[in-house]
C-alpha positions in Angstrom: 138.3 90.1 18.2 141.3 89.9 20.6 142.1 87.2 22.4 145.3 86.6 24.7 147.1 83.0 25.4 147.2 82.2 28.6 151.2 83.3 29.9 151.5 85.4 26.4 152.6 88.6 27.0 153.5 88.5 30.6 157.6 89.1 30.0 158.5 92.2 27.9 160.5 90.0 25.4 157.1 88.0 24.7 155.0 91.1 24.5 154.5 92.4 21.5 151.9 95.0 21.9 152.4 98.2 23.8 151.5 98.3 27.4 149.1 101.4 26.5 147.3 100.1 24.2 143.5 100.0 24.0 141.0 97.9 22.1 138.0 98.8 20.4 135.6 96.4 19.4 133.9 97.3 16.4 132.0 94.2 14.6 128.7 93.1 16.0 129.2 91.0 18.9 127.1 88.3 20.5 126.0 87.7 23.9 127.2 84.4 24.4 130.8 85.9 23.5 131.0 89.2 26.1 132.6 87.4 28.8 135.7 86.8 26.7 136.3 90.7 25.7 135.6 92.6 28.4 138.5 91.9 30.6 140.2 93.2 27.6 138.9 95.8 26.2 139.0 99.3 26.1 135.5 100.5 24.0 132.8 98.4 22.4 132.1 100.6 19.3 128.9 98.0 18.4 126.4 97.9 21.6 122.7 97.5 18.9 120.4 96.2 21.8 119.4 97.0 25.6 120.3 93.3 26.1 123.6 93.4 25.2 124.2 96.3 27.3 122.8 94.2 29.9 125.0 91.4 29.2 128.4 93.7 29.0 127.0 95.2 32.6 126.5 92.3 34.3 130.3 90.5 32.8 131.5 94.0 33.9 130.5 94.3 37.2 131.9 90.3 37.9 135.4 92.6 37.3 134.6 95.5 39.2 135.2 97.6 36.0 133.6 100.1 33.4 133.3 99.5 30.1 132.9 102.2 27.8 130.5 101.9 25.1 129.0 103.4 22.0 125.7 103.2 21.1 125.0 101.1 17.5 122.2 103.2 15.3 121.0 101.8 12.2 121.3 105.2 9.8 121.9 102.8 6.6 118.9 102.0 3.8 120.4 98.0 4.5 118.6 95.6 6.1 122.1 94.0 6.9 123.2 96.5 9.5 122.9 96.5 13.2 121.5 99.0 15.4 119.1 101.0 17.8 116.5 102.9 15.6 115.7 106.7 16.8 111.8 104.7 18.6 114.3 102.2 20.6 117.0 104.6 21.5 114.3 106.6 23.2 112.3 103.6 25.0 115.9 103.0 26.1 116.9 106.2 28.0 113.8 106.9 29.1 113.5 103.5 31.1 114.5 103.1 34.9 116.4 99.9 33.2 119.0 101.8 32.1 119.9 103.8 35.3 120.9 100.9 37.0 123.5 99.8 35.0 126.4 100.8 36.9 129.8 99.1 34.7 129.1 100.3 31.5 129.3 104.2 30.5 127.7 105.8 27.4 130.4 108.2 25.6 128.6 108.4 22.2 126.9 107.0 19.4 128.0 105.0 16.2 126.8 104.3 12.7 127.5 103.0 9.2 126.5 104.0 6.3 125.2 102.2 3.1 127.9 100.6 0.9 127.1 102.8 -1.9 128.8 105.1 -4.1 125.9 108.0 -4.0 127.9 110.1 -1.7 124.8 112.3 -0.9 123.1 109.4 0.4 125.8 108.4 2.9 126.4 112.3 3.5 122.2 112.5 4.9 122.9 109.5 6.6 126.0 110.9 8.7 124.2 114.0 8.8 121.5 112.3 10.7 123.6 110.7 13.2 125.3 113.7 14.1 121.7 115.2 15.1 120.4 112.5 17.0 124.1 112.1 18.9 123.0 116.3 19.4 119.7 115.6 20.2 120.8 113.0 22.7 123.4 114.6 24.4 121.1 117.8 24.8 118.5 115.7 26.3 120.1 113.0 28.7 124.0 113.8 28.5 123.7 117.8 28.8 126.6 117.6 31.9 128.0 114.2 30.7 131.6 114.7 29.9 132.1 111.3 29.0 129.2 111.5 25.9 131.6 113.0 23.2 132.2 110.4 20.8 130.6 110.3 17.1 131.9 106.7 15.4 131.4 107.0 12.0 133.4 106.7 8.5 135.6 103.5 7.2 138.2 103.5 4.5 136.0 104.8 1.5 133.4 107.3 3.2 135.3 108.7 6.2 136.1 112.4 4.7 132.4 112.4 4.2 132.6 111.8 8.0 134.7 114.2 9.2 132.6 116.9 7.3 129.7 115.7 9.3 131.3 115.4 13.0 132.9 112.5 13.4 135.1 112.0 16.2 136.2 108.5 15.5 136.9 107.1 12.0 137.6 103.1 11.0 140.6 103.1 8.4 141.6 99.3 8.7 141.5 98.8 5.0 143.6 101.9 3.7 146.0 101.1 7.0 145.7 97.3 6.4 144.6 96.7 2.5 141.5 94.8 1.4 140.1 91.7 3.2 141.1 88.6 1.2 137.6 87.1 2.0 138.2 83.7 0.7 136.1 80.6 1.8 137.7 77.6 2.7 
């Protein structure tokens, strides 16, 4: 997550990110936590319930600004991943709930396959988001220009990906290296 000091960044000799630049938020994010993003950021890759949607609206609209999001869907065969399943994505667009939320703006979906190497599996399981992010945008984002985005694909699965329609890929380990995920 990104956070900014308070008077960090304000001169160009003590910025040292581009003025241009836009953040992505891409782990699973708590409630409790919105508030501190979205002055800040550009997408939230990881939406996985109709109350965090809620919660990014409502910390949205305090700013008088739209956030763009992507919806989470759970396409793995892990218990451990977040998401919307096919049944709650539908309950979702269907409702009179989600019309009224006026600071936030749909532009796609976003999953993650299962950390396997069975490359067939996590092909089927990109396959099948690119379908429902089809079936979706048939359905409730036919004249939607803003509905284009397909987040799938990290470091060790993302030509997999691309093959499938992804139009956003999450490379921070090949770009980066491996986490040292030490304890301490």
């Amino acid at each position: 997550m990104f956070r900014r000091e308070q008077g960090a960044g304000n001169s160009p000799k003590e910025r040292t990110s581009p003025r241009d630049i836009e953040w992505h938020l891409i782990g699973h994010l708590q409630r409790n936590k919105v508030k501190y993003i979205v002055p800040f950021i550009s997408m939230i890759q990881s939406v996985d319930t109709f109350k965090l949607l809620s919660a990014i609206n409502e910390e949205a609209s305090k700013i008088s600004r739209v956030v763009d999001i992507l919806l989470q869907v759970h396409i793995a065969r892990e218990e451990t991943k977040f998401g919307f399943s096919r049944e709650e994505l539908e309950e979702m667009m269907s409702s009179a709930e989600l019309a009224g939320l006026k600071y936030t703006r749909i532009c796609g979906v976003m999953g993650m396959a299962t950390f396997t190497s069975d490359s067939v599996q996590v092909q089927m399981e990109f396959s099948s988001l690119a379908e429902l992010f089809s079936e979706l945008k048939k359905k409730y984002f036919h004249e939607d220009e803003h509905f284009r985005e397909i987040s799938m694909g990290m470091s060790g699965d993302y030509e997999i990906a691309i093959k499938e329609g992804s139009t956003i890929i999450r490379v921070g380990s090949l770009i980066f290296g491996a986490r040292n995920l030490t304890t301490e």
